[in-house]
N, C-alpha and C positions, 0 to 999 in steps of 0.2 A: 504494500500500500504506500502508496506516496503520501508522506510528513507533510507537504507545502499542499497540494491538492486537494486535504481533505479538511481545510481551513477556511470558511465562507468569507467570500469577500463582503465588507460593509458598503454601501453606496452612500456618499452624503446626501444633505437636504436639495443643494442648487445641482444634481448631476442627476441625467435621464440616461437610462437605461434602456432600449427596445432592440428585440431582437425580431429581424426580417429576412426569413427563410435561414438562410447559414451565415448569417451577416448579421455578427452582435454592433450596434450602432452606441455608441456613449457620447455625448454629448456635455457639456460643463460649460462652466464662464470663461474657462481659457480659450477654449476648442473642440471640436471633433475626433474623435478616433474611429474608425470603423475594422474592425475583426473578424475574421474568414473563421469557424467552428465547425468542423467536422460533425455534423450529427446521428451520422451511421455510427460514428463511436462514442460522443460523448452525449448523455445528459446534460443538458442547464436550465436549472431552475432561478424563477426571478420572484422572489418571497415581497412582493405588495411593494416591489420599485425600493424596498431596503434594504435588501440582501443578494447576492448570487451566489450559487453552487453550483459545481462542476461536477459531474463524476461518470466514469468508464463504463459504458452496455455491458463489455467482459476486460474482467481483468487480465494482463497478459504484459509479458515482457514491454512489449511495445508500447502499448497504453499508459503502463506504467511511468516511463518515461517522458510522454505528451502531454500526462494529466499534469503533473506540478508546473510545468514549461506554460503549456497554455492559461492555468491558475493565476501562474504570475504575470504574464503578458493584459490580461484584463485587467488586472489588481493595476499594472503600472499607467492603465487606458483612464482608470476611474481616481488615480492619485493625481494623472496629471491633469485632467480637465477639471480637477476642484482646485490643487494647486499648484500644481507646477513643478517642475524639477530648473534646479540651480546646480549650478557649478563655478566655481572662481579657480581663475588665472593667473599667475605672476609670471613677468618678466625680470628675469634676474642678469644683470651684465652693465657694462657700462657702455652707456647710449643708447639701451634699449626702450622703444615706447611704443606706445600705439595711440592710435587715433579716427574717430569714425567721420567717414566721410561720404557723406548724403548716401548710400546703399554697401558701401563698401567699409571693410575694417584696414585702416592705415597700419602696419607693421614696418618697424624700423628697428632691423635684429643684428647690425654688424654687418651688412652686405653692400657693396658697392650701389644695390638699388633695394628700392622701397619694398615688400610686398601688399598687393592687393588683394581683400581674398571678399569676396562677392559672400554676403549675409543671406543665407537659406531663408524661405518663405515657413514663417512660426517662431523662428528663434530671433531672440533680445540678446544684442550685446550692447555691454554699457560699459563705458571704460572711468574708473572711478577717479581713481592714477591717471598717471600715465603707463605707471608697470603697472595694473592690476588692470585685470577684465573679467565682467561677469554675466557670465551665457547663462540666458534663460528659456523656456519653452516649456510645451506640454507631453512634447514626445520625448520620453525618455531613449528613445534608441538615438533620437534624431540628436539630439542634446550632445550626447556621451559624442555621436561621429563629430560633430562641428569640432568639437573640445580634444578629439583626439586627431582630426585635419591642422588644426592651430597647432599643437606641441608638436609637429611634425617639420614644423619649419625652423624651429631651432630646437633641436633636442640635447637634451642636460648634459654637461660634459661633464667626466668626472674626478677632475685636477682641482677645480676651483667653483665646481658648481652652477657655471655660469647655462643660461637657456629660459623655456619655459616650461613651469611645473605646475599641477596644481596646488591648491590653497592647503597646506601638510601634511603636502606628498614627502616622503625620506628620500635621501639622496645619499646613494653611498658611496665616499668620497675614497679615491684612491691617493695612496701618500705618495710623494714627489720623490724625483729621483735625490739621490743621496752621493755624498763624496767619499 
C-alpha cells in the first residue's frame, strides 16, 4: 500500500475542484491546473468539494507506484492554486546582479555579455537585491524548471563559492591548493 496515497487530500474554501471525464480540473485565485487520471485504474472521490481520494481498482506493482505519484501531483495542483509555491535566488560573486526588464530577466554573471532569459507565462520574478531573486507561480513543476534554467547559467564553483544558489542551499567548498 502506498504511505503518500492513502492520505486525503484537503481542498481549501477559495479552490474548485470538478472532475470532466479523465480530466481533474482545479481551479484557485492563482490559476488553473488541469490533470489527465486514469480511471480504468484509479478511483476519485470528491467528498462535498472538501476532500479528495484517490485509490487503485486493483492493487498491483504498478498501481502501487502511480497511486502516491498521482496523490501528490493533485495535492501540489490544489497547494498551488490556493497559494502558491516560492523559491528564492542568490547571486553570489563580484558584479553579479540582475534586473527585470519589461518581459525579460536582466543577468549580469561575469561574462563579457549580459544574459536575457524570457519570463515563462504564470511565473513572478521579482528581484529584491540586486543579488537576490524571487520566483513565484502556481505550478510547482513549472517553478522548480525556471529556478533550475536560472542556476544553470552560473553554476556554484567550489574554491570560493562564487554562482547562483538557492536561499540555504550548502555548498561544499573544496580547500585550495597548498605549498
Amino acid at each position: 500500500m502506498s504511505k503518500i496515497g492513502k492520505i486525503n487530500i484537503m481542498i481549501p474554501e477559495k479552490v474548485k475542484v470538478a472532475l470532466a471525464g479523465n480530466i481533474l480540473n482545479i481551479e484557485g485565485p492563482l490559476g488553473k491546473k488541469s490533470i489527465d487520471i486514469d480511471l480504468d485504474t484509479f478511483n476519485l472521490d470528491i467528498k462535498e468539494g472538501k476532500e479528495i481520494s484517490i485509490k487503485p481498482k486493483k492493487v498491483n506493482s504498478d498501481t502501487k507506484r502511480l497511486w502516491g505519484m498521482k496523490r501528490s501531483l493533485i495535492n501540489n495542483a490544489v497547494l498551488g492554486s490556493s497559494s502558491g509555491y516560492e523559491k528564492t535566488l542568490e547571486l553570489v560573486g563580484v558584479g553579479y546582479r540582475a534586473a527585470i526588464k519589461g518581459n525579460q530577466l536582466n543577468l549580469q554573471l561575469g561574462y563579457s555579455h549580459d544574459i536575457n532569459f524570457d519570463i515563462p507565462q504564470g511565473i513572478k520574478i521579482a528581484v529584491e537585491k540586486q543579488t537576490t531573486l524571487k520566483i513565484t507561480g502556481f505550478d510547482k513543476q513549472q517553478v522548480g524548471l525556471v529556478v533550475s534554467k536560472i542556476k544553470t547559467f552560473r553554476k556554484i564553483e567550489p574554491y570560493k563559492g562564487k554562482g547562483i544558489r538557492e536561499k540555504g542551499q550548502y555548498i561544499l567548498k573544496k580547500e585550495g591548493k597548498k605549498k
